[in-house]
Legacy VTK file of the C-alpha trace (Angstrom):
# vtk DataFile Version 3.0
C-alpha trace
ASCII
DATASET POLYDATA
POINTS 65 float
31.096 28.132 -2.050
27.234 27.304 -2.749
29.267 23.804 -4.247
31.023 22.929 -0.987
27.904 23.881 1.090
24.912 21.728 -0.863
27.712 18.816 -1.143
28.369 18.764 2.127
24.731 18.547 2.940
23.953 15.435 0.208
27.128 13.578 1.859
25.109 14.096 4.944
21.739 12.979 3.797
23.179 9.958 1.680
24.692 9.137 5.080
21.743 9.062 7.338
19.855 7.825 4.122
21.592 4.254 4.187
21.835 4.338 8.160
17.989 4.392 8.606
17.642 2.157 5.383
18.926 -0.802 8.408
16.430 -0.138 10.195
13.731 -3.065 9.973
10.279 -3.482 11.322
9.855 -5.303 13.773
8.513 -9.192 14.314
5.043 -8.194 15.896
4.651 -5.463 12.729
5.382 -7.927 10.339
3.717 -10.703 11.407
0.073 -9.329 11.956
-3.535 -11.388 10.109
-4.400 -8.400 8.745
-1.545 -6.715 6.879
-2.370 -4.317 3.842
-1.345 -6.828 0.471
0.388 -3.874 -1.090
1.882 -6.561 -4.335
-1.251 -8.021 -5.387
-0.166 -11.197 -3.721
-2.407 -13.750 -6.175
-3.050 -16.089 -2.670
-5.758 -13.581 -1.699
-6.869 -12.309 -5.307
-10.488 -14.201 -4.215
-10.723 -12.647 -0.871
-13.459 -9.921 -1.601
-15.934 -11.821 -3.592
-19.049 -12.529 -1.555
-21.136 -16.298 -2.526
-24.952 -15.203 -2.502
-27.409 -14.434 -4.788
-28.400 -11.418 -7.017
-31.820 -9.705 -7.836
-32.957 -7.678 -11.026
-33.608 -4.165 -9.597
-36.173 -2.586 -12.144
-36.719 1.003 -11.702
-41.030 1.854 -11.528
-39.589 5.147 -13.244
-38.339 3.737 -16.285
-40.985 0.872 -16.611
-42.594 2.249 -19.488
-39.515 3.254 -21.329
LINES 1 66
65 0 1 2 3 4 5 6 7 8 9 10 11 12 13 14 15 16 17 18 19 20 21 22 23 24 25 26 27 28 29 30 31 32 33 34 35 36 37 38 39 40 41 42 43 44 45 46 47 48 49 50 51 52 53 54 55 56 57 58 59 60 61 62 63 64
């Protein structure tokens, strides 16, 4: 009986499972300037790095070390 019961209920969620999996975002969610890269996309791998220039921070503390 337990067999029949959690069978029926995986038929049921396989079902709805590849009923919702048609279900696509739409154009204005897809299309958006500031979508989360979630593949590592390499087009944007440089994004983050900033151009300036970098100081030696020396710590009065450790000075005599």
């Amino acid at each position: 009986m337990n067999n029949l019961v959690f069978g029926l209920i995986a038929v049921i969620a396989l079902f709805a499972f590849f009923k919702l999996a048609k279900v696509k975002a739409s154009s204005k969610q897809l299309n958006r300037n500031n979508r989360i890269n979630r593949f590592g996309n390499s087009a944007n791998k440089n994004e983050n790095i900033i151009e300036g220039e970098s100081k030696e921070i020396i710590d009065e503390d450790n000075k005599d070390a």
